[in-house]
N, C-alpha and C positions, 0 to 999 in steps of 0.2 A: 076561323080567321084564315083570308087567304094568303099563302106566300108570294111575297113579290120575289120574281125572279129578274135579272137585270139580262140582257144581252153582250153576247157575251165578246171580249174585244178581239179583234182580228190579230194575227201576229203582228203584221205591219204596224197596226197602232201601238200595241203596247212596246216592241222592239228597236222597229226599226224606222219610224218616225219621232221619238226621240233622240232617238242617233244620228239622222238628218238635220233634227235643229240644231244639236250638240256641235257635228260639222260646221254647219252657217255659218255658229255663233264664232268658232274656235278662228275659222276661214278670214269674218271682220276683224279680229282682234289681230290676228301673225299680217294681215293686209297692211293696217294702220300701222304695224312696227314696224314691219319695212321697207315702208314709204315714209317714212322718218329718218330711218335708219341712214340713207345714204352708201356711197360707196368707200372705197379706201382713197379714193381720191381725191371723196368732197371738201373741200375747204370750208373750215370754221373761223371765218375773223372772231368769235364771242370768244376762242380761246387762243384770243392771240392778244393782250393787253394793249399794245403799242398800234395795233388796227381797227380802226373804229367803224371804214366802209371800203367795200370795193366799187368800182363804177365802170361799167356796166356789171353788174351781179353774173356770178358766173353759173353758165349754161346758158345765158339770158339770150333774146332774137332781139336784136338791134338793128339800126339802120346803120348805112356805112359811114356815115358823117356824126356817129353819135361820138362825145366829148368821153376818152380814156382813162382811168386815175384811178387814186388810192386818198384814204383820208386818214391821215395818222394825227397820233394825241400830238397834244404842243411841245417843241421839242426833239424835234426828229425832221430830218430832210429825205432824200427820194429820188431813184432815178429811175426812167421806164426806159424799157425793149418790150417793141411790139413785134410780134411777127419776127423776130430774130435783128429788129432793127432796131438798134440804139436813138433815145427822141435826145439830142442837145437840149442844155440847161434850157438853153435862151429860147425853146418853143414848148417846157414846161409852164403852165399857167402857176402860179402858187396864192390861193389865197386865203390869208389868215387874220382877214379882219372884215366882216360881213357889213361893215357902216361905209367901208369907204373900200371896196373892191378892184378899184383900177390902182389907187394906190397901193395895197396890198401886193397886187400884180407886180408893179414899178418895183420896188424898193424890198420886197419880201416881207414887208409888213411888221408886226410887232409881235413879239413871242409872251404878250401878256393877252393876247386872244384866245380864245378856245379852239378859233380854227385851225387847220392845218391840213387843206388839200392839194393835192398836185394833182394837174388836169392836164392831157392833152388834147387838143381837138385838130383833126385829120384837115389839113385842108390842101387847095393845090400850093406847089411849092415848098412844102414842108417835107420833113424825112419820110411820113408816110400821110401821103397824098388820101388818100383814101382805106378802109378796111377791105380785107378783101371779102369776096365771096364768098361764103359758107362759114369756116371755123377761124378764130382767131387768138391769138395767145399772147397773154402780158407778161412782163418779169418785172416785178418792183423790188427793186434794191433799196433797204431801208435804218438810217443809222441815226443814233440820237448825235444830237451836237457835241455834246459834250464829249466824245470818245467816236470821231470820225472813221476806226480802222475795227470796230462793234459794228459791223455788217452781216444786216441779213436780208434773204430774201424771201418772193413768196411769188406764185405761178398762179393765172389764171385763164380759163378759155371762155369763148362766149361765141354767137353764130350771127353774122352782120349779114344782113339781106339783100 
């Protein structure tokens, strides 16, 4: 009977091209965590109860006429500074009732809605005419009604085109 004899593996194969995949693998996995991960600056609205969206999303490219805001639960009011500029009540949008929107707008609508957004949108004439060029930054000021001097805030930046 004859012996089979096999060929015999190179170092590279048995060494150090499992060590290679090992790398890849180890490379995809630390990739996907931190590109998850974020920075110390990322903002989390999921762990903020009282904030439900930001708008525009931050880090987001926008245009410069794109509409500003914050969408808090019902119950809670709101002020912006964009850019280091305070927006007056009266060119905050606020709407808290999705059936009938201009009235919302008018009147502040009814606090038995689910809504509750506060919008700015840039236009001529207003506190801030336009976004500017490249980076932009919000400051929402945010208190529930019931206890109007329970303030807090929250910062966001985004890139208008």
């Amino acid at each position: 009977m004859a012996e089979i004899t096999y060929p015999r593996r190179s170092l590279f194969s048995r060494i150090f091209g499992p060590a290679l995949v090992t790398v890849g693998i180890t490379g995809v996995i630390l990739g996907f965590a931190l590109s998850n991960s974020g920075s110390t600056d990322d903002i989390r609205v999921e762990g903020n109860p009282v904030i439900e969206a930001l708008f525009p999303e931050p880090d987001a490219e926008v245009l410069r006429q794109t509409s500003i805001g914050i969408d808090l639960i019902t119950g809670y009011e709101a002020e912006l500074t964009i850019n280091g500029v305070p927006i007056p009540p009266d060119q905050i949008n606020v709407l808290r009732d999705l059936e009938n929107p201009r009235e919302s707008a008018q009147t502040s609508g009814t606090f038995g809605s689910t809504l509750n957004k506060f919008s700015y949108q840039p236009l001529e004439g207003r506190a801030v005419p336009e976004l500017q060029g490249d980076r932009n930054c919000v400051v929402a000021v945010y208190w529930p009604l019931s206890d109007p001097t329970d303030r807090a805030s929250i910062e966001w930046c985004f890139t208008a085109l």
